[in-house]
C-alpha positions as CSV (number, residue, x, y, z in Angstrom):
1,X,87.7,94.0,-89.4
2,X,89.0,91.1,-91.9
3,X,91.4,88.5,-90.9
4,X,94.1,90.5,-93.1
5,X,93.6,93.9,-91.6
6,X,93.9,92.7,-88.5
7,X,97.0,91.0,-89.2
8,X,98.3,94.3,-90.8
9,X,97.3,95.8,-88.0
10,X,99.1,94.0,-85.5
11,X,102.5,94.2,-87.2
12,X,101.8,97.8,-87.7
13,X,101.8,98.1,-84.3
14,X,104.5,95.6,-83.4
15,X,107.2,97.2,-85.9
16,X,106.1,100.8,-83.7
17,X,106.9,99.5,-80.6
18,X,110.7,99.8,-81.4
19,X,111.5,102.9,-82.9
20,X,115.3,102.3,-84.1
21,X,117.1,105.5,-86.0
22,X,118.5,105.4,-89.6
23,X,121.2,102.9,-90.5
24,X,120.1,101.6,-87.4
25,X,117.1,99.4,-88.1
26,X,118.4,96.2,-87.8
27,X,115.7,94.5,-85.5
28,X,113.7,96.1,-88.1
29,X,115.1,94.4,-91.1
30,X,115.2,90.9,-89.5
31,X,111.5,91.4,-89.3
32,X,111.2,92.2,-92.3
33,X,113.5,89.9,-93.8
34,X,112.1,86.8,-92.0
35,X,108.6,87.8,-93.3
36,X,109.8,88.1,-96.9
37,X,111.9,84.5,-96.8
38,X,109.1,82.8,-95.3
39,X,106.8,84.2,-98.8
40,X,109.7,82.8,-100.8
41,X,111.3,85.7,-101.6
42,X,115.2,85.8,-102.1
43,X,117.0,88.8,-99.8
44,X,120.1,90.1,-100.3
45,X,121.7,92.2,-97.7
46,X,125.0,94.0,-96.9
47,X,127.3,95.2,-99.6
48,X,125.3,92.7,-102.4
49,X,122.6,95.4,-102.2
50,X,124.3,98.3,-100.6
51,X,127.6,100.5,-102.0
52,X,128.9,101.8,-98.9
53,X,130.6,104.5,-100.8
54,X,126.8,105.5,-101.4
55,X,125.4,105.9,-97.6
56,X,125.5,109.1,-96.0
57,X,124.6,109.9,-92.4
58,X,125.2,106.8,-90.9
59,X,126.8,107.1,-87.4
60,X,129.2,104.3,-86.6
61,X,128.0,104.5,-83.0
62,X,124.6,104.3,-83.2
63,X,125.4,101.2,-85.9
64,X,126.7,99.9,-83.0
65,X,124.4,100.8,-80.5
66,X,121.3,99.1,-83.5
67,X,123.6,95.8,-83.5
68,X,123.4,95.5,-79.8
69,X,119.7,96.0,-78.8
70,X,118.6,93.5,-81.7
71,X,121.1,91.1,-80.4
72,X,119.5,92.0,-77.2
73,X,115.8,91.5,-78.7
74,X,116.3,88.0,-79.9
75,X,118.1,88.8,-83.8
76,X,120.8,86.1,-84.6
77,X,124.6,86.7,-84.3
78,X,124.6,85.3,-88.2
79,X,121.8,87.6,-89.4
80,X,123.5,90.6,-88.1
81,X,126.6,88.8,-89.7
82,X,125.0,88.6,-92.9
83,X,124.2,92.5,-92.9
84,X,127.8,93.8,-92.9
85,X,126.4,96.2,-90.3
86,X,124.1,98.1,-93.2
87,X,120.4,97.8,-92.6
88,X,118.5,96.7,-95.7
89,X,117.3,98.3,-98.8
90,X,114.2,96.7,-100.2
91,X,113.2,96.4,-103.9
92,X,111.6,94.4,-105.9
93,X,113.4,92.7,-108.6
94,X,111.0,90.7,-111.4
């Protein structure tokens, strides 16, 4: 196994451990995001990629519920701050 797969591997299996619902993700997404920053990339998150008007099945509750448990698994105050309490949409934008 290459140095890459492995490394694909292992975050595989590190973003599995923590199954997190829809609109939920936000553990998830700080992942994510950290990985992407760290390559460079600019992230926008919240309402500057998001129209709230647009999202459909998200359960204020369970937002909730998401926001706590990454709180409680290490994600900043001011990273959940910076969502707006939406989980991110990724796209690439050249």
């Amino acid at each position: 196994m290459t140095d890459y797969t492995k490394q694909l591997v292992e975050q595989r299996r590190e973003l599995h451990q923590w199954p997190e619902e829809g609109w939920t993700e936000f553990w998830t997404t700080n992942y994510i995001v950290n990985k992407l920053r760290s390559w460079g990339y600019e992230v926008l998150l919240g309402t500057k990629i998001i129209n709230p008007e647009q999202v459909f099945g998200r359960n204020e509750k369970l937002v909730q519920e998401g926001i706590k448990n990454a709180l409680a698994r290490g994600v900043s105050q001011s990273f959940i701050d910076e969502t707006e309490g939406y989980t991110a949409r990724f796209q690439y934008l050249s």
